[in-house]
Every structure is written in C-alpha cells, then in structure tokens.
NUVOVEX-665120 format. One record per residue: residue in one letter; y, z, x of N, C-alpha, C in turn. Coordinates in steps of 0.05 Angstrom, whole numbers, plus 5000, padded with zeros to 4 digits. Example, Ala and Ser with C-alpha at 12.3 -4.5 7.8 and 13.67 -1.06 7.14 Angstrom:
# NUVOVEX-665120
A488651565264491051565246493451565264S495551425257497951435273500151575258
***
This chain:
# NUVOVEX-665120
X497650005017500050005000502550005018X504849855003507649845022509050235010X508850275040509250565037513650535044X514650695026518050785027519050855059X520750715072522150745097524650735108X525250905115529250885118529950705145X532250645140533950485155533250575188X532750425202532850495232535150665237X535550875247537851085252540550865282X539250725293541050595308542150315297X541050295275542050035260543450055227X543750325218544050395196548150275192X548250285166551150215164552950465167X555950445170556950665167556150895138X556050655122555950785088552350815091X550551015077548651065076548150885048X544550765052543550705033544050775000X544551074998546051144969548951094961X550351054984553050874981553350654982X550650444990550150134993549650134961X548350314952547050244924549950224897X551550484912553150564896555550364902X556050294914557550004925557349754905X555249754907553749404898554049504870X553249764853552949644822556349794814X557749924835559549994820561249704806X562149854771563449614754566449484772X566249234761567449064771570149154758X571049284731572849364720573849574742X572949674761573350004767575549794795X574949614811575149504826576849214832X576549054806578748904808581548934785X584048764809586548864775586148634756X588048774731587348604716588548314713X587448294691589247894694587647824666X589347544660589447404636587547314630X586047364603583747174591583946964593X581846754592581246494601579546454587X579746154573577645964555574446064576X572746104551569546014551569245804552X568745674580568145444586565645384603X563745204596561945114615561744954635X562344714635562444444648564244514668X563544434696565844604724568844434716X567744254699570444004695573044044681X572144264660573044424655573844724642X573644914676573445114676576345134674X577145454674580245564673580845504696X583945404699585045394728585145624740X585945934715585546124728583346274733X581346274727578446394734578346214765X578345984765577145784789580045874823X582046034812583346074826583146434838X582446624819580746764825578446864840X577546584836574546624857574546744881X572447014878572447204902569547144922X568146934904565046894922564246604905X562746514913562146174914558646294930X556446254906553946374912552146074911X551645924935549245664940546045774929X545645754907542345794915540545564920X539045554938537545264945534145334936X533145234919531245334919529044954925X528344894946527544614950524344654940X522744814945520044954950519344974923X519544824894519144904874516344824865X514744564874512744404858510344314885X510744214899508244104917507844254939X509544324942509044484971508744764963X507444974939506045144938508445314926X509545384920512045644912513045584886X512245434873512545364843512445584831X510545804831511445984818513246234817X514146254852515946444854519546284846X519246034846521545854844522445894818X519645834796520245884765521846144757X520746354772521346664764524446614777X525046604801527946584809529646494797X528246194777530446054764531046234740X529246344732529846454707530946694702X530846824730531547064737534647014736X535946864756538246804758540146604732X537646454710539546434687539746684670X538146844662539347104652542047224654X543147164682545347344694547947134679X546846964660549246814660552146844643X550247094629553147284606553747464623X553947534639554247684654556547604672X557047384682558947204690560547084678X561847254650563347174633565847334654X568947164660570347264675570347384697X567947344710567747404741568947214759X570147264778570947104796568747034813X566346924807563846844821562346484808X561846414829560346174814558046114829X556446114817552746074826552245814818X551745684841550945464834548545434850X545545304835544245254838542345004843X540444954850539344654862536244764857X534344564858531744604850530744384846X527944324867527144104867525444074831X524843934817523443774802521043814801X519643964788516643864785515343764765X516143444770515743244748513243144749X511943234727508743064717508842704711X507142644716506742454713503542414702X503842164683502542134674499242104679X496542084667494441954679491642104677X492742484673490542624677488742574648X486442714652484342714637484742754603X484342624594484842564555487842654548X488242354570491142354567493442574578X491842704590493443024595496242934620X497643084622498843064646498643214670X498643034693497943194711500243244731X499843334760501743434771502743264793X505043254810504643084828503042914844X504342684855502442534873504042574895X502242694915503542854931503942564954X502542324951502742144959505441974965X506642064934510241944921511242164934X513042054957514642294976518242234959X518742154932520642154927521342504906X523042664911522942794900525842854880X526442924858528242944843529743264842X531543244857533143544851535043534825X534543744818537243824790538744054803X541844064799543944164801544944274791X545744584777547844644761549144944765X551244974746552645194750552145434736X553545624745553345914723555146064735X557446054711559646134710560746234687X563446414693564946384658563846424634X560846604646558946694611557346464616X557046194627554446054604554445924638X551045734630549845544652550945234649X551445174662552044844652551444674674X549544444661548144194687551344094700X549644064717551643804737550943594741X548143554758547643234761544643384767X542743114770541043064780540342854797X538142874822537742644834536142624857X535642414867533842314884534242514912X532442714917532842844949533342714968X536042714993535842545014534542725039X532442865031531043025050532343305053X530343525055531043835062534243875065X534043795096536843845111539543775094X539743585085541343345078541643505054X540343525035540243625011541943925015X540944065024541744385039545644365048X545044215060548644065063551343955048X549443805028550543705011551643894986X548844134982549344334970552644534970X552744564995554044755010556444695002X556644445011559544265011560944244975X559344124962559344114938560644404918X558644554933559644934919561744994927X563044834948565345014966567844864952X566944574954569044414943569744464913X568044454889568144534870569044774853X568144914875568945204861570145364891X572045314904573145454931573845754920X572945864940573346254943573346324971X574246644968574746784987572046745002X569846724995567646775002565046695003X563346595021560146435006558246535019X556546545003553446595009551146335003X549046265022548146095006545146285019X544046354988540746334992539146104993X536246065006535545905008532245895004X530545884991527745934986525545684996X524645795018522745535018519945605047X518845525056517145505076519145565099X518545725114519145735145517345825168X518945765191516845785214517345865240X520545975231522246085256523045835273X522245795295524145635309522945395308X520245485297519545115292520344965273X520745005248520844905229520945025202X522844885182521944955153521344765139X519944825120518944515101519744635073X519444435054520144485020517944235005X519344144989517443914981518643694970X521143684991522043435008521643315039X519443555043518343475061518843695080X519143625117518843915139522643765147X522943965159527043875175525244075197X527243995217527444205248529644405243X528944665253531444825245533544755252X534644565286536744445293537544245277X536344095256537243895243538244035216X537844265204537444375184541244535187X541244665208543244825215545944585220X546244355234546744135235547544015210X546844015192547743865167548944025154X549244325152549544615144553444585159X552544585183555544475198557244285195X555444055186557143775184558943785157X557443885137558443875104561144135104X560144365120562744525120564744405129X565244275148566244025156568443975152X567443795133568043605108570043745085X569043965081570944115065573244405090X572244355112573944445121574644785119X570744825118570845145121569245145148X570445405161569345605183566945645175X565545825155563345945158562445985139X559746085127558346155109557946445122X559346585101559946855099557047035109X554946915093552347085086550146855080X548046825094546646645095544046735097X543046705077538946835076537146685070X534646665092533046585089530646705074X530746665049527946785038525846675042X524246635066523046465080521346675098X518746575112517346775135518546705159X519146885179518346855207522046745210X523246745194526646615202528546825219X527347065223528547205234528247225273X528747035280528046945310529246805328X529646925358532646825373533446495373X531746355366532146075367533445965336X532146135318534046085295536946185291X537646465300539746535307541246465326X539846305345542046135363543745915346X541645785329542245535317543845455295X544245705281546145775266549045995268X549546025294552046175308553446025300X553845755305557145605283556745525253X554045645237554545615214555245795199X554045985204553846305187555146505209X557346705197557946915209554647205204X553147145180551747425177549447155169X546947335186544447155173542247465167X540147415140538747525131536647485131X534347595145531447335143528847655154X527547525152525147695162523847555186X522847695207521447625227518547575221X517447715197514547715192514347565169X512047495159511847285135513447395111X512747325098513747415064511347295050X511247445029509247425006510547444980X508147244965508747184933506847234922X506347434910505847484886504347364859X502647184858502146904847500846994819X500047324823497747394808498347544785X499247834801501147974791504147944778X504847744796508247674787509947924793X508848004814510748364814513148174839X512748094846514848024876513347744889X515547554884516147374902518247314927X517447434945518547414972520647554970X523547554969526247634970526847624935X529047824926529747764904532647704892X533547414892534947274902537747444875X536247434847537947464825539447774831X538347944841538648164847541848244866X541248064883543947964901545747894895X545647674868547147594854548647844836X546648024825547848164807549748394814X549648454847550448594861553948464859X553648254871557248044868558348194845X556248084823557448114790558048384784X555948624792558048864795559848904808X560648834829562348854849563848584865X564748494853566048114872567448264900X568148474897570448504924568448644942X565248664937563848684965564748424993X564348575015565548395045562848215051X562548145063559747985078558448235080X559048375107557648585106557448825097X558548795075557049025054555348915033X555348665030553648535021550348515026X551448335061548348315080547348675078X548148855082548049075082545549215062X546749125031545449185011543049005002X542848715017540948595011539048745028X539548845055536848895064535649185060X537449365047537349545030534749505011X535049264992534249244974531349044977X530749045006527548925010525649245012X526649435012525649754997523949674972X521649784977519349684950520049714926X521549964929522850194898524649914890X526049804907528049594888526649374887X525649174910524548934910522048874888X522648974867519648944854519948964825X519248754802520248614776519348854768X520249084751518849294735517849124710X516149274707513949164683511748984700X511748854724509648604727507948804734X505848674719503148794731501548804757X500748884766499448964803496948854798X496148654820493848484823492448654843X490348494845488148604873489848564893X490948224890491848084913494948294931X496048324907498448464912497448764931X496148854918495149134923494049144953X492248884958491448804986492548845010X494448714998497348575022499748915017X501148894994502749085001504249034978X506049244967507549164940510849134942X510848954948513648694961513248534973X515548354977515048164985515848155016X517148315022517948335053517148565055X515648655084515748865096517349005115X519348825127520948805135523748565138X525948715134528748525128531048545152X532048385160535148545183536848255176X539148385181541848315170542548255208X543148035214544047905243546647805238X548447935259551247855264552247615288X552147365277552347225297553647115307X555547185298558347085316559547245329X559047495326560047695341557947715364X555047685358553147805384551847585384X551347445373549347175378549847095410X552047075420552446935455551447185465X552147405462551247645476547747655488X546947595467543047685469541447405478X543647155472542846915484542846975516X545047055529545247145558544047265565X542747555553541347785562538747655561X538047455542534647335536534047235565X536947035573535746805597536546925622X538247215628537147305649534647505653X533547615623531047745626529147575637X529147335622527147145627526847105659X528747025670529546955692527647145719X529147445707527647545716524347645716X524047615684520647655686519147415694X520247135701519246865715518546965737X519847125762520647175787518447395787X518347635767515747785776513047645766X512447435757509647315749509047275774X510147125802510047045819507447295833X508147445829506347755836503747805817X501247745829499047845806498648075798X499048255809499648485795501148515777X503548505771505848455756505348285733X503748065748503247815721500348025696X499248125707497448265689498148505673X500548625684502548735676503848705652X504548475659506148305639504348215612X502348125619500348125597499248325581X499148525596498148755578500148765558X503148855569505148855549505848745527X504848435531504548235512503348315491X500748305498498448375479498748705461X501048885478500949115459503849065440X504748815437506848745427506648695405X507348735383506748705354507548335353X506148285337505848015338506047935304X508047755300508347675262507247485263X506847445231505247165224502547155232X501247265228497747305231495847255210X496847075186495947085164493446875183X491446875159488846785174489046385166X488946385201488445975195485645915215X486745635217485645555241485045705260X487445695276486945825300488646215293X486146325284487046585284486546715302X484346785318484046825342486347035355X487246775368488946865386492046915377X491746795346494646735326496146465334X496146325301497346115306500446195308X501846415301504446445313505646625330X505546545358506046735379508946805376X509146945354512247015360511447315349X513947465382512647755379516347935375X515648265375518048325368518848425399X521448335405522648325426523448635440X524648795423525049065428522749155432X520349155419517249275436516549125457X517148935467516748775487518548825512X521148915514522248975528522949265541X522149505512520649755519518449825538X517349585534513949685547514549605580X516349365584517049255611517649515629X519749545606521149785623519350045628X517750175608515050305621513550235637X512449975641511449905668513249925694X515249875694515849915717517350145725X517150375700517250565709514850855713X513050665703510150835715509450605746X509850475753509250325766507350035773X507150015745505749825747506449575754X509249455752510249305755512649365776X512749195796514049245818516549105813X518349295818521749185815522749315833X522549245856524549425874527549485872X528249265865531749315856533549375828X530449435826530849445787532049155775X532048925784532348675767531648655734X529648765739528148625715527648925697X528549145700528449385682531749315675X533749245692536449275681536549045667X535348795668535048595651534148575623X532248775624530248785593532549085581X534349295592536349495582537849275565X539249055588541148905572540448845549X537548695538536048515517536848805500X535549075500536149245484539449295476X540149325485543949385489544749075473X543848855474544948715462543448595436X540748725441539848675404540848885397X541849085388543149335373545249155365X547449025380549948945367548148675338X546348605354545848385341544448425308X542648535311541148665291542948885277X544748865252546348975240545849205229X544049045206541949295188539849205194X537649425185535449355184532949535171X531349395153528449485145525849465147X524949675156521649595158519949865142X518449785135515649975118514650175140X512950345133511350505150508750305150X508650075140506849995134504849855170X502949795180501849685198502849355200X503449325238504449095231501648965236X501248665217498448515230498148475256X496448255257495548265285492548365300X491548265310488348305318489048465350X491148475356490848585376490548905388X490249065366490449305365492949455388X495549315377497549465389498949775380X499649855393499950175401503050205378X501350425355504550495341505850265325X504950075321505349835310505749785288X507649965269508349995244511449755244X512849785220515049625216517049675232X516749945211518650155219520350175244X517550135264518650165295520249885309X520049745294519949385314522949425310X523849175323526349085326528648935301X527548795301528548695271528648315279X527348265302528448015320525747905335X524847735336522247575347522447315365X521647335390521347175404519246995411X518546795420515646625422514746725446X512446845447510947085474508447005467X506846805480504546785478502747015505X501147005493498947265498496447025518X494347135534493246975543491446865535X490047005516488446875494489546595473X491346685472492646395460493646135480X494546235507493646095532491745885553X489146045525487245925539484645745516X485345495521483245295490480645305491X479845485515476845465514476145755509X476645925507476646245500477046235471X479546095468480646075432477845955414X477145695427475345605416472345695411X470945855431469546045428469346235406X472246355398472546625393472946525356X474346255353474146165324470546005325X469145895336466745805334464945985307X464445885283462645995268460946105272X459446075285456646215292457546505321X459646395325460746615346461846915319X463346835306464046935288462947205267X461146955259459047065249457247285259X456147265290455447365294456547635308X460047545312461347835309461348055286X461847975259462447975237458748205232X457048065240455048215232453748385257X453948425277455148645298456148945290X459148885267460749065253459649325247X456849265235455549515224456049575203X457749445188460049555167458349645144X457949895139456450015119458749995082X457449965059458050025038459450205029X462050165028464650385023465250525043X464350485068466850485094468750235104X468450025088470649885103472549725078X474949905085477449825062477649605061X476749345071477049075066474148935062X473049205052469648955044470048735031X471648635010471948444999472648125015X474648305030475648035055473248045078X472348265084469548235106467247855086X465848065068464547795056465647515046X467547545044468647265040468547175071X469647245097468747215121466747105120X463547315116461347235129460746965115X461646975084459046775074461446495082X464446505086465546285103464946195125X464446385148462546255169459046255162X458146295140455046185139455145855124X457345855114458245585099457845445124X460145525139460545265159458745295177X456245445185453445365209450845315191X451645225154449445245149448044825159X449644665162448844425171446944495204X447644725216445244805234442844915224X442545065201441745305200440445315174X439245135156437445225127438245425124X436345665146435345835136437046035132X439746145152442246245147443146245113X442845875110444945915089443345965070X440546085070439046155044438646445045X440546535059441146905065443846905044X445446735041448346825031448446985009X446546894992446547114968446247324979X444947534992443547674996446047895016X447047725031449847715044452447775025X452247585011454647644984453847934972X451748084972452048234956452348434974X452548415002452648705018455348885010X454649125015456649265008457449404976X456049214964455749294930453549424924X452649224925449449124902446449334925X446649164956444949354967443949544972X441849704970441449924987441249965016X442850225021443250175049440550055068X438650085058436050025075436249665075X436249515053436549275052439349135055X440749315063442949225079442349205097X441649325108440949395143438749145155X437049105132435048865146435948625137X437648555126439248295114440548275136X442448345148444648495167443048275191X440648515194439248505226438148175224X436848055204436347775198438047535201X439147635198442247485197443847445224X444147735244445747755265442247515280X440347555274438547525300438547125299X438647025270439946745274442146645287X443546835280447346795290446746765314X444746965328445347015362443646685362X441946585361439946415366442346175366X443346145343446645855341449045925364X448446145372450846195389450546025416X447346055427447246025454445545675440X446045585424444845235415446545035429X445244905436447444695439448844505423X448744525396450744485369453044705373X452744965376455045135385456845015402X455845005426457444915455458644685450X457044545436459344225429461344275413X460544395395463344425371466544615392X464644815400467544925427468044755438X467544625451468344355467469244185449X468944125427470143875409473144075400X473344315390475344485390477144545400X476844645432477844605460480644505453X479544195454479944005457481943975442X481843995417484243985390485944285397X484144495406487044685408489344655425X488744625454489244475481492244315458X492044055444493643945433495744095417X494144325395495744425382498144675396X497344705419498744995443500744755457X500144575456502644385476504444335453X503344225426504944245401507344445401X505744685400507144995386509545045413X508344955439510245105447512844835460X512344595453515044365461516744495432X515844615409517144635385518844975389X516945135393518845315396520645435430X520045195439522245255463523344985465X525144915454526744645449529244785461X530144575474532644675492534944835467X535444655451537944715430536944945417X534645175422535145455406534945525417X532045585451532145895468534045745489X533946075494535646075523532945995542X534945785567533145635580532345895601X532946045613531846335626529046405615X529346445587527146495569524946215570X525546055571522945795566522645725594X523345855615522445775641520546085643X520846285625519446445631516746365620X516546255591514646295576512745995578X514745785591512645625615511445675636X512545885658510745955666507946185659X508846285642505946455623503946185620X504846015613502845845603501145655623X502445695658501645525670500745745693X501546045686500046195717496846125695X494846215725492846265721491946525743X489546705740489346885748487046805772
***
C-alpha cells in the first residue's frame, strides 16, 4: 500500500503543506477586488472584453494519449473531470483550454459493430476547446501535425486568445525522460518537443510558461530539465513511472482537474505557490477520486498515481546542476581509470535506486537505467570517505558536494511515499521518501553487459530461478505475480519441452490449491527439467540470438539518453566510459 509522507525537510516551502492547502482552496471572493459583471458568454469570440482583460492565468491542457497509444481511459476521466469545473468558472479570470486527441471508430467490426482504430492510419484528429465564463465552448477540430507541433501550436493559441498574467500548460501522455515521449500521434524527441514549446511562445512573444507538468513517467531527469530552461520557469514531473488505474478508476497518474480547481479557488496563486501545491497534492489522501473503487491491480502497485512528485526551478538553478553534473562527471571519468575505484563506483551504482523497473524485455538488468542522483552522489562521497575510492585531493568528493548543493536549489518541492523504490537490485534504504527528486542515466554493469543480460532474461534460466525460490503457500506477498512468472516462462520453453508444459496446471495451482507435500514435488519436477534446458543447446542459442538484439538495444538507449542537447557533456564522457571500461 502507498503509505502517507511529508515533504523532504530540505526542500519544503516556506508555507507548510496545511498553508499550501489553505492557500489553494482559499475563496477567490476573499482575494480578488471587485469589478463589474460581464455577459455569460461561451464562444472565446465572444467573451467580455472585461473578463478577457482580467485574466490572472491562461491553463493549456494537452491531453494527446487519448485512444491508441493505451491512456484512453485515464484521458476520458480527465476530460470529464475538467468539464465539471465549468460553472465554476463563471467570472474567474482563468481560461482552460483544452486539446485531445480523437478516438474515432471506424467502421467494419463484427455484425456491423464498430471497431477501434487502425493503428495502421497514422492520421490522427485533435479537438480543441475552451472553459471559461461558466460554460465549455468548441473551438476547432483537426488533423494532428504530430506530438511536438501540436503541443506548440496549443501553447501559442491559449496565450494569444486568452493573454494573462500567467500560464500553465499540463500535458498527459507517455514519457521516457530524456529519451522520449510518445501520444498517439506518434513518439517527438524531448529536444524537438521543448523546441516547438519555444518557437510558438515566440510568436506570441512570451518569455515563459509559468508552470509546466508533465503527467507523464520518468520526466523528472537532468536532460529533460536541461531542455526546457528557456521554456518553462517551474517544471513538475516525476522521476519514477506513474500509474493508471484502469480497473479501479481510483487514480490516473496526476490529477490534472484538481490543479485547475486550485486557480479557481484562488487565481492570485504565483507559479510557485502553485507548483508548490501540485506536488503537495501527489499525497494519496488528495491524489485519489473518492468513491472509485480499489482493484487488485491498484492495491498491488500502490493507491496513486505517483509515488513520488518535485517541483524543478529552472531558470534559476537549471545552469547551476548542469555545471556541477559535468564537472562530477569529469571527475568520476578520471577515477574509473583506477580498478579499484572503478568497482567502487559500481557498487554505488547498483545500491542506487533505480526508476522505471516495470517488467519488459529486458528487465534484468532494467530497461531504464536512470537512477536518483542524490543517492548516487551520497554513496561517492562515502566511498571515499571510508576509503574505498581513492581521491587524494578530494576532486571528486568536492565535485559530487557541489551535485548536492546544487540539486537543493534545483529541486523546489518535493514528494515521495514511504513506499519501496523498485528495482531488482536490492538497494540499501531505498524508499521515496529518501531519493532526490532528480534522475540521471547510470547504467549498472549488468545492463553493460548483452551476454550476462541475455542469460539472466533466457526462459529456462528464469524458470529455473523462479523454482529455486522455495516460495511456500502464503509466504510470498506477490504469489499471484510469482505464477503468472512461472507459467510465462513454461509458455515460452514449452517448444523445448512437452513435458514442462504438461506441469503448468499443476504449477498454476501452487500456492492455492496444493498441499504443501505436492507442492514440493511439482516444484522439484519442474526445477530438475528447467536445470536439464538450461545447460541444452536450444538455451545457449537463444542467449546468443539475444545477445545479439540486446548489444543493439544498449547502443540504442544510451546515443538517446546522452544526446549532446540535454546532458552535460562531463556527464556522457563519464557514462561512456562505464560502458567501455572492462574489468
């Protein structure tokens, strides 16, 4: 369960969480002066000159992620969440304008039925509109000119239309930190994404987006916060995934309407008392629809959608932690050179909490090596002050101080759970609570290496870890996810193996249905095939055919997240050479 956690004590706001709260819903009557009624109007065409001159905030919501690319149903709930609020915005100096890709059926399915995209037709249709002045009113609809473009166009449009003191644009969709985000207009690069974000302010001839959130996984990371220093003064994102809710409907990822309603109590909140209260409000007690019902799935994972949130100031510290990254780097390049030091350095890695561990391909070793930087630069500095790592001049301890000293300015607010962070690596203390609020790409040597990786995902390797376990009947809190495991790798070695895959039943029911005695010799039947496929030579080819494809996917992962235009080049000369020492 997502267990209740306070604000990091070195990152907390001046005003405490019960004055963030009391901030955000105090009435808008208490706070702004008064002024003259204005026509109920819908159409932005025409609104009051004086409401549109008023305007204290101008709110972008982008929601691109609605229909093919999987978030359809946290998209639905947002949309509807945020037209509710629309009497509510009778005389507010606020205007929400929203975007949302289309999930247009088309014709063909079975007795006439309709079915759902052809994910084949890469044309996608966004709709546009406002909510203002008490009521919702369309604007246009139309053909997507892709992610980025669309995201831009948005921006520009809200600013020009409805100009205010102030903008926020949320944004809901797939992310991947410095590699990439996708929607279902397809994938953008975060440099191309931040880039069009720039170009359209432009155009209308604003400085900055006030408050900028990614309700997205993994966005909270120095390459994305490099890349958006001239678009956004305050960015909001999480370093670790986010989850939706698909089952239960209790929480989809961030809760965008919530934010909104915060303005509507209060328009004369600043950026950062704003960013402030959003990450306030990734707290389970708030982040979570009262009334939705609690699934297995929910209950599994945790009850919210973030386990952790931080509010990044980047125009003020963004150049700051870019400098401190590429002379740390600099210097932890210079101690690899030392094998001692270099094993050093690895251990630290590996006790580094590591996000994004949801189970793929390559879980192993984790398809996303991005770890939290403040436990990473803690532990440096314990090595070389137990001695494990040799710094004679202290280089590289006063280097990894700086990374600390300059994530504090950077990392504003911040939230994390008591909850465990993932991760196979069994790192030390590895709750939310404790991390940084900030994630860097730190591959570990296991993910280093395509023939270890490939071994360690091999089915029959798996498997025969998996039944090793011992895992007795109501000792292991994830029996459900254990057997889905085993009988997934007896799926995939049963083309070796008849006789394996004529255990699965017997397998499927461990943990329930068995007695411990016929657990135990199912178990032992089972591990003594697994061992027999392990050492086959059908095993050894498929690692070797694997290898082979991971080798591709590690040269992939890391030209993407060390691209000159987000890390500091200090840092990607470090984390090339991780990838090229050998021991």
């Amino acid at each position: 369960m997502f267990e209740r956690a306070a604000h990091k004590p070195g990152n907390d706001a001046s005003a405490n969480n019960a004055d963030l709260v009391k901030l955000a819903s105090a009435g808008s009557s208490d706070i702004l002066p008064n002024r003259p009624k204005s026509r109920d109007s819908g159409a932005h065409s025409g609104d009051s000159e004086q409401i549109q001159n008023l305007n204290l905030w101008t709110v972008a919501v982008d929601l691109p992620a609605t229909g093919r690319s999987g978030l359809k149903a946290g998209a639905e709930q947002k949309i509807h969440s945020l037209d509710e609020l629309a009497k509510l915005t009778k005389g507010k100096p606020i205007a929400i304008v929203v975007q949302h890709a289309i999930d247009l059926p088309i014709s063909g399915g079975a007795n006439g039925a309709m079915s759902s995209h052809n994910i084949k037709d890469h044309s996608v249709e966004i709709e546009r509109y406002v909510i203002r002045n008490g009521s919702k009113s369309a604007i246009s609809t139309f053909r997507s000119q892709g992610m980025a473009e669309d995201a831009g166009d948005l921006v520009e449009f809200a600013g020009k239309n409805y100009p205010s003191s102030h903008t926020a644009y949320f944004v809901y969709a797939h992310g991947k930190g410095n590699r990439r985000m996708s929607s279902d207009a397809g994938e953008t690069k975060v440099s191309d994404f931040s880039h069009s974000l720039r170009q359209h302010l432009d155009h209308i001839g604003k400085k900055d987006i006030d408050v900028l959130v990614f309700d997205s996984c993994l966005m909270s990371q120095d390459g994305v916060a490099s890349s958006f220093e001239r678009v956004a003064h305050r960015l909001v994102a999480s370093p670790e995934l986010e989850y939706n809710d698909n089952i239960g409907r209790a929480y989809f990822g961030q809760n965008e309407s919530a934010y909104v309603k915060m303005l509507l109590n209060n328009p004369r909140l600043t950026g950062e008392q704003l960013g402030r209260a959003i990450v306030a409000e990734a707290n389970p007690a708030h982040n979570n629809r009262s009334g939705a019902d609690r699934s297995s799935y929910s209950d599994f994972y945790q009850s919210t959608g973030t386990s952790t949130l931080s509010l990044l100031n980047l125009q003020q510290s963004q150049p700051k932690i870019a400098e401190a990254l590429n002379t740390f780097g600099l210097s932890l390049q210079q101690s690899l050179e030392d094998t001692k030091n270099r094993r050093a350095i690895d251990d630290a890695i590996n006790k580094t909490p590591r996000f994004g561990s949801s189970p793929g391909r390559y879980s192993a070793a984790g398809v996303y090596q991005k770890r939290d930087l403040k436990t990473f630069a803690e532990l440096v500095i314990r090595a070389v002050g137990n001695g494990e790592i040799s710094d004679p001049v202290q280089r590289l301890k006063t280097s990894a101080i700086a990374v600390l000293r300059a994530r504090e300015h950077l990392v504003e607010a911040f939230y994390g759970s008591h909850r465990p962070v993932s991760g196979p690596e069994g790192v030390e203390n590895a709750s939310y609570d404790k991390i940084g609020g900030i994630s860097v790409f730190l591959p570990n040597k296991l993910f280093r290496s395509p023939e270890i990786e490939a071994s360690q995902l091999s089915p029959a390797n798996r498997l025969a870890r998996l039944l090793e376990s011992k895992s007795e009947p109501g000792q292991n809190a994830d029996e459900t996810l254990l057997k889905q495991r085993l009988i997934g790798d007896i799926e995939a070695v049963a083309p070796a193996s008849e006789e394996i895959k004529r255990l699965r039943l017997d397998i499927k029911r461990m943990g329930d249905k068995l007695e411990p005695q016929d657990y135990e010799r199912t178990r032992e039947e089972a591990l003594q095939l697994a061992n027999e496929l392990v050492r086959s030579a059908w095993n050894q080819e498929n690692i070797r055919t694997d290898a082979g494809h991971f080798k591709e996917f590690l040269q992939e992962t890391y030209s993407e997240e060390t691209a000159p235009e987000l890390s500091a080049d200090g840092w990607n000369q470090f984390t090339k050479a991780l990838l090229q020492a050998r021991d």
